[in-house]
C-alpha positions as CSV (number, residue, x, y, z in Angstrom):
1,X,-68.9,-45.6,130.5
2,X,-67.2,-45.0,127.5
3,X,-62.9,-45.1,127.9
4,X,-62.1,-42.0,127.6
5,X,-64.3,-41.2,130.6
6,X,-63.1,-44.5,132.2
7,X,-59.7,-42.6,132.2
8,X,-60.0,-40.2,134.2
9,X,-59.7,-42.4,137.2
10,X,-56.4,-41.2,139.2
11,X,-55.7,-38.5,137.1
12,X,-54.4,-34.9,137.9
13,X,-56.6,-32.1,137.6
14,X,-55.8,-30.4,134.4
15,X,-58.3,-27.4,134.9
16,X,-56.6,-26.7,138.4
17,X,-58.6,-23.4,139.0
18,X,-57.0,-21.7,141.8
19,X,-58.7,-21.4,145.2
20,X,-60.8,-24.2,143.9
21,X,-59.0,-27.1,143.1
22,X,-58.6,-30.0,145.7
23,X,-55.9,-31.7,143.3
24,X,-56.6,-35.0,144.9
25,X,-56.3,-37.9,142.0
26,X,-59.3,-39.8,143.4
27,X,-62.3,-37.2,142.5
28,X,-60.5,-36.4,139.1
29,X,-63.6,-37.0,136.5
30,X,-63.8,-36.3,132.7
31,X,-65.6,-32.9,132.7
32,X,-67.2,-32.2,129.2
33,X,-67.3,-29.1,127.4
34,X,-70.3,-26.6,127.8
35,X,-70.3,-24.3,125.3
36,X,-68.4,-26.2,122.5
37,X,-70.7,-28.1,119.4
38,X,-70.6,-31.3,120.3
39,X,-70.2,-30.9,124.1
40,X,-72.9,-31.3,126.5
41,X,-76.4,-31.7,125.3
42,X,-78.0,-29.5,127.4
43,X,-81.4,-31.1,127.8
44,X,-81.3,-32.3,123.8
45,X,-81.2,-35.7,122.6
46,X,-77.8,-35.2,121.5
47,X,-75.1,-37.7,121.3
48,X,-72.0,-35.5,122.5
49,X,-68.1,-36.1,121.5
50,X,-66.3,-37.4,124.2
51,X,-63.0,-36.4,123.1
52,X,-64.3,-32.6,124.1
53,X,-63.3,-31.8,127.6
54,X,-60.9,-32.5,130.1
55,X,-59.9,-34.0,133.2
56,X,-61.4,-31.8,136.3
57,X,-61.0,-32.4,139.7
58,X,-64.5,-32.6,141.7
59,X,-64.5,-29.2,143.0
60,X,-63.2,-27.7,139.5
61,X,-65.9,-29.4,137.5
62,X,-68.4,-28.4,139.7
63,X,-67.2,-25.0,139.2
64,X,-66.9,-25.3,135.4
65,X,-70.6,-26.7,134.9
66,X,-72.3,-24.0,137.1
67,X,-73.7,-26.0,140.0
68,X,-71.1,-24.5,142.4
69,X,-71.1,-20.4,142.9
70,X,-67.8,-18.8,141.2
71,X,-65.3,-17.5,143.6
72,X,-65.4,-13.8,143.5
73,X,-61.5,-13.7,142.4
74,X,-62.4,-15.6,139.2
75,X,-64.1,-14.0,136.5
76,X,-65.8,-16.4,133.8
77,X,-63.3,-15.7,131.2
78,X,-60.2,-17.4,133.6
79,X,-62.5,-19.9,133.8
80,X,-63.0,-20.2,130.2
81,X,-59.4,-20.0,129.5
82,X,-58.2,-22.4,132.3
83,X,-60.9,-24.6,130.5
84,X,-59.2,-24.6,127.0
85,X,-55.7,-24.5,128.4
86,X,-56.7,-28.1,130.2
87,X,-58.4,-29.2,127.2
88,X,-55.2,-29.2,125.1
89,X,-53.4,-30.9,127.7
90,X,-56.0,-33.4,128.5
91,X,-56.0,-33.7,124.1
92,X,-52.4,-34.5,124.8
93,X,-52.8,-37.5,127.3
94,X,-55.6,-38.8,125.3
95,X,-53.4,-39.2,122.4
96,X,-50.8,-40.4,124.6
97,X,-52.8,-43.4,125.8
98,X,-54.3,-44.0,122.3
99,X,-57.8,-43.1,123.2
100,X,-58.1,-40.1,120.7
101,X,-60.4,-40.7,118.4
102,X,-60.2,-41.0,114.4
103,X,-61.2,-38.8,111.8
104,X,-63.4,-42.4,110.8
105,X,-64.9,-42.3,114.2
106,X,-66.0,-39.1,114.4
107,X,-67.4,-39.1,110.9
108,X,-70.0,-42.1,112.3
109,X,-71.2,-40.1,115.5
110,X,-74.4,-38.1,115.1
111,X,-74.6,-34.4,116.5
112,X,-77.8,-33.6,115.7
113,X,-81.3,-34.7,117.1
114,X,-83.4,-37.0,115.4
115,X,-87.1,-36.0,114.9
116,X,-89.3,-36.5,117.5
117,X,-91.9,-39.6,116.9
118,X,-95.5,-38.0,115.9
119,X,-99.0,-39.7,118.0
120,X,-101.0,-41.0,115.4
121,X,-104.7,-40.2,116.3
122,X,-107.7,-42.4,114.9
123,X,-110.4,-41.1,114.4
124,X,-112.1,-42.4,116.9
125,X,-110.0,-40.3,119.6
126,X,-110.4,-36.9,117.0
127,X,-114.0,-37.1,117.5
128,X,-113.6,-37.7,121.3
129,X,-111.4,-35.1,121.8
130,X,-114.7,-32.4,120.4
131,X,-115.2,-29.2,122.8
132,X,-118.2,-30.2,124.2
133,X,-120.4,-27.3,124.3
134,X,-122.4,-27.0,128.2
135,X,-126.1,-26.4,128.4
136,X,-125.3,-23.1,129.8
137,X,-123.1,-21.7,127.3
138,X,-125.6,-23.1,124.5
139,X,-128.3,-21.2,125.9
140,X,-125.9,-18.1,125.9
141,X,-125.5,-18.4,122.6
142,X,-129.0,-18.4,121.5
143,X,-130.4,-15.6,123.8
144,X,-127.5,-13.3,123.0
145,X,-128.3,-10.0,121.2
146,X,-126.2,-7.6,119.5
147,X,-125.2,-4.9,121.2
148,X,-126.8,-1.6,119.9
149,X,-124.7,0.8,118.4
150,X,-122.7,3.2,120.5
151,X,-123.3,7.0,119.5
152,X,-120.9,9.8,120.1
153,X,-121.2,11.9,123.7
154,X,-121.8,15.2,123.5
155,X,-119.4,17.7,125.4
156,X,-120.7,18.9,128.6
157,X,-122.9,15.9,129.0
158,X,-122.1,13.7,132.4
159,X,-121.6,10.3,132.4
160,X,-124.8,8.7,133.8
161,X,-127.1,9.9,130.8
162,X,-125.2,6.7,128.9
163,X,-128.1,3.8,127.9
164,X,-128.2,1.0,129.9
165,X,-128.3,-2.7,128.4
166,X,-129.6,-5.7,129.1
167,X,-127.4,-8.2,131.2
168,X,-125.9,-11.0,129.1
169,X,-125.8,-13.6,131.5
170,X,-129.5,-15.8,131.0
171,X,-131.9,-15.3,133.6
172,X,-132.1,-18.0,136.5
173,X,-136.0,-19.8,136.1
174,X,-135.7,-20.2,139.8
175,X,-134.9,-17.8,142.1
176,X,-132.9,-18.3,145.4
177,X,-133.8,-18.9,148.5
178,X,-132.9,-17.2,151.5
179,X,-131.2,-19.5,154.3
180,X,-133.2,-18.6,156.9
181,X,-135.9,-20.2,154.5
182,X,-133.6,-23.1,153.8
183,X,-132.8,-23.7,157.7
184,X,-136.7,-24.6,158.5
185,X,-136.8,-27.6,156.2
186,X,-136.6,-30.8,157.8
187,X,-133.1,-32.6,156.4
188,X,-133.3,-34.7,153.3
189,X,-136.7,-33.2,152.7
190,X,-137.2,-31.9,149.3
């Protein structure tokens, strides 16, 4: 845990939404920002600044991050405000206690993601990773044919005078059996 969000402990809610807040020091976390550069990562491998945020309550940051439904009195842009009316205040005690940072520090923390490590393949796995072409689908290769070339209807003409082709799926060498025919064998007899 890095200080600033060790700081938070017994707090006072600086977002203090109303009809949300508890305002009870002991759930007071450091909520970061959302929709700010350097605030949350979202899902990214992003190193985010912890200076950008404030102090919430539990019920207000829960609010504030989206994993608790908006009362219907609040619209998102109260929310937003409350958010950056806390923020300066929350800026405020930071600098107060000494824990906001320098321009030196800030300079040294990466916002962006670093480049994700490429899987070198030998070429060993290349040639393992070949489609690998079945028996059937070879075989439907070589026997198909191109299909003739489709003429023009005539008006007035219905449409069961069309040519028929052949089927494109290879014929079976054996045929099937019935199961009445299979049901007389003896079992395991082949």
């Amino acid at each position: 845990m890095s200080k600033i969000t060790d700081s938070a402990r017994g707090e006072t809610c600086a977002l203090r939404l109303p009809g949300v807040c508890n305002r009870d020091p002991e759930t007071t976390v450091w909520a970061h920002g959302n929709d700010v550069e350097g605030g949350k990562a979202k899902g990214k491998k992003l190193l985010r600044y912890d200076h950008i945020g404030c102090y919430a309550c539990y019920s207000c940051h829960m609010v504030l991050d989206g994993q608790a439904k908006r009362p219907a009195h609040l619209a998102l842009e109260q929310v937003r405000e409350a958010e950056l009316l806390a923020r300066a205040e929350s800026a405020q005690k930071l600098k107060d206690k000494g824990l906001w940072p320098t321009d030196e520090q800030l300079a040294r923390k990466p916002v962006t993601a670093h480049k994700p490590i490429e899987k070198k393949m030998t070429a060993a796995a290349a040639r393992a990773i070949v489609k690998k072409v079945t028996p059937l689908e070879e075989r439907a290769r070589e026997e198909r044919k191109p299909r003739p070339a489709s003429r023009p209807m005539a008006t007035g003409t219905s449409m069961s005078t069309r040519t028929t082709t052949e089927s494109r799926w290879p014929k079976r060498k054996r045929k099937l059996q019935s199961a009445n025919r299979l049901q007389s064998r003896p079992f395991g007899g082949r």
